[in-house]
C-alpha positions as CSV (number, residue, x, y, z in Angstrom):
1,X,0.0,0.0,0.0
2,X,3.0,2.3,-0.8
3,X,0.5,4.6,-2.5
4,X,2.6,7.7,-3.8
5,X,0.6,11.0,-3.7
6,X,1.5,14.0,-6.4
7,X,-0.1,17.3,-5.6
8,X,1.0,21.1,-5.7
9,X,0.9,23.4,-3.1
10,X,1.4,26.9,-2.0
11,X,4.5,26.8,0.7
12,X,2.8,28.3,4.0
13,X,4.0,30.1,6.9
14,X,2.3,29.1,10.7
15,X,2.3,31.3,13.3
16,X,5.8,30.2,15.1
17,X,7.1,31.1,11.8
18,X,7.3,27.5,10.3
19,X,7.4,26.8,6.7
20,X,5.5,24.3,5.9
21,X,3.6,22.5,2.6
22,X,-0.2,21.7,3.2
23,X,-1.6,18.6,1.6
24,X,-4.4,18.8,-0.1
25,X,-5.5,15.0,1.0
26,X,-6.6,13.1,4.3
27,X,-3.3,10.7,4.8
28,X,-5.6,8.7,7.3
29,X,-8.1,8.1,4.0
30,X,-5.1,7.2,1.9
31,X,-2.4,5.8,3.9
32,X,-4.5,4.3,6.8
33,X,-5.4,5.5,10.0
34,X,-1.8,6.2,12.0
35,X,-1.0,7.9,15.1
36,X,2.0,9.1,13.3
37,X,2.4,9.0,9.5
38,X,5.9,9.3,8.4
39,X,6.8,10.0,4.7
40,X,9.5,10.5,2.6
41,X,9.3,12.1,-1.5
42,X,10.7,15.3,-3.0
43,X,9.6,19.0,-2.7
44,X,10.2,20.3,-6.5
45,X,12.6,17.5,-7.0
46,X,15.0,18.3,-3.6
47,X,14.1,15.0,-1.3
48,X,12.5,15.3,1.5
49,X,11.8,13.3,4.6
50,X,9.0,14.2,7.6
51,X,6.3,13.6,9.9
52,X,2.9,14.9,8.8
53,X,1.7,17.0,11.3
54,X,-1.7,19.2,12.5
55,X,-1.7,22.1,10.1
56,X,-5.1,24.5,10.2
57,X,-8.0,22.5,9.1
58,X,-5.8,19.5,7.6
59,X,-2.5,18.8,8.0
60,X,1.3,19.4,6.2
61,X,4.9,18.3,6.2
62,X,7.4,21.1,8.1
63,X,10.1,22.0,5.9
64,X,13.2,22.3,8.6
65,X,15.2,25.5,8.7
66,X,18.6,23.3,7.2
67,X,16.8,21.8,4.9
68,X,15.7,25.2,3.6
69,X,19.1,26.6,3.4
70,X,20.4,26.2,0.5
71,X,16.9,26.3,-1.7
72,X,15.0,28.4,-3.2
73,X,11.7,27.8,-1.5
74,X,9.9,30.5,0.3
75,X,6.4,31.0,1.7
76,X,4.0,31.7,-0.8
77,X,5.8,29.5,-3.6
78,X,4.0,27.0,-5.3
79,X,5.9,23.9,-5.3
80,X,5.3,19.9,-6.8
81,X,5.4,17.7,-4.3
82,X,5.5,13.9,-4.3
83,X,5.3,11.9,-0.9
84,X,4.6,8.1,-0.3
85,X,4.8,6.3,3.4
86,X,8.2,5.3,4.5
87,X,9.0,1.9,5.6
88,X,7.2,-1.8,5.7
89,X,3.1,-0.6,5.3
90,X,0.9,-2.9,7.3
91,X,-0.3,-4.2,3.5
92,X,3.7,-5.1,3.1
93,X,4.1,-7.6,6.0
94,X,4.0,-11.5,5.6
95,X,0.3,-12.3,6.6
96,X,1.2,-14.2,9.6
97,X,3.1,-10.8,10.6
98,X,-0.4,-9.0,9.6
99,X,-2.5,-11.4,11.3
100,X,-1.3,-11.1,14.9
101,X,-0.8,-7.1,14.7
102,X,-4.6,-7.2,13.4
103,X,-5.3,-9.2,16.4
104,X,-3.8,-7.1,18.8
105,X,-4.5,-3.5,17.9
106,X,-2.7,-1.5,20.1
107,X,0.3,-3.2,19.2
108,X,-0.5,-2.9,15.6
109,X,-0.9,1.0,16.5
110,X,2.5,0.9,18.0
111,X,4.3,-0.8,15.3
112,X,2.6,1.6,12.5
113,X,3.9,4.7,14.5
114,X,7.5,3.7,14.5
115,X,9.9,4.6,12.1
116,X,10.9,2.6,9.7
117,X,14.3,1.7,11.4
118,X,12.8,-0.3,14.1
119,X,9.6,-1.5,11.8
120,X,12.6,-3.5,10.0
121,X,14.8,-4.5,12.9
122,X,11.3,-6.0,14.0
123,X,10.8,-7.6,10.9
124,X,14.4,-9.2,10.3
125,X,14.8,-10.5,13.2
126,X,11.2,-12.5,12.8
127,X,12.8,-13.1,9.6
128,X,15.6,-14.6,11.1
129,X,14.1,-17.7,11.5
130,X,14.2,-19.6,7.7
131,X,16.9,-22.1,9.1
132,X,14.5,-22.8,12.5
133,X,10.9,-22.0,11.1
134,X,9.4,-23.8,14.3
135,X,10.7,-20.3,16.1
136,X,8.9,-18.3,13.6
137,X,5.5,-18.3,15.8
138,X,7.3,-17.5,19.0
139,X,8.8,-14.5,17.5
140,X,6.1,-12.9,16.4
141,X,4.5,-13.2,20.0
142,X,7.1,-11.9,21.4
143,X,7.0,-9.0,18.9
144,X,3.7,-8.4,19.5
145,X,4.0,-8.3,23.5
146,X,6.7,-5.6,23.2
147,X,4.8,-3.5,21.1
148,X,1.8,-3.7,23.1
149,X,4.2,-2.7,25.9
150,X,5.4,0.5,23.9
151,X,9.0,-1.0,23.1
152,X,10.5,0.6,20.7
153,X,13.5,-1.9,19.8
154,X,13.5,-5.4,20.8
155,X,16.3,-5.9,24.0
């Protein structure tokens, strides 16, 4: 479900003096509903990675002070913008992966709010299993119970 959105939009300012790029789309509606969605694409070809955050009536990508310097965009610009989710999407993961974050939402919150980094560590070490598949199973519970417990990376 790595579904890239293309759009243009005007380059806005926020009160603390932010520069940020609306989007002109509901990322819960097209990406799923996330706590946090994190993204990664370009801003007029210059690649970009962020957090979409609250921004007026919908929400926007902040455009960091270093990642300004250095280009030409300014509040009030019109700029093309193409952004898709970063990491393993919940519609990426082996089904019995799916399954038991399905079956445990809270956990399946947890995992779809962490960056990708630890989404894959998660993942690779379940992976690790091909020589011992028998383990496979109790890897995934214990993947499960450390997301439900709010672990970030597996000890």
């Amino acid at each position: 479900m790595r579904k890239e959105e293309v759009f243009k939009a005007i380059v806005a300012e926020d009160a603390r003096g932010r520069v940020l790029v609306p989007l002109p789309f509901d990322p819960d509606a097209a990406w799923g509903n996330k706590s946090a969605h994190r993204v990664s694409g370009t801003v007029n070809g210059i690649p970009v990675r962020a957090v979409i955050e609250p921004f007026g009536d919908g929400s926007g990508i902040l455009l960091g002070t270093a990642w300004l310097r250095g280009c030409a965009i300014r509040p009030r610009d019109q700029v093309e913008v193409t952004l898709v989710p970063e990491g393993p999407q919940r519609d990426d993961l082996p089904e019995d992966v799916a399954a038991a974050l399905e079956a445990e939402p809270e956990a399946g919150a947890f995992f779809d709010s962490l960056a990708q980094f630890y989404r894959k560590a998660y993942l690779k070490w379940i992976d690790g299993t091909k020589r011992r598949p028998e383990e496979r199973a109790a890897r995934i519970e214990k993947t499960v119970r450390l997301l439900k417990d709010g672990v970030k990376e597996r000890p």
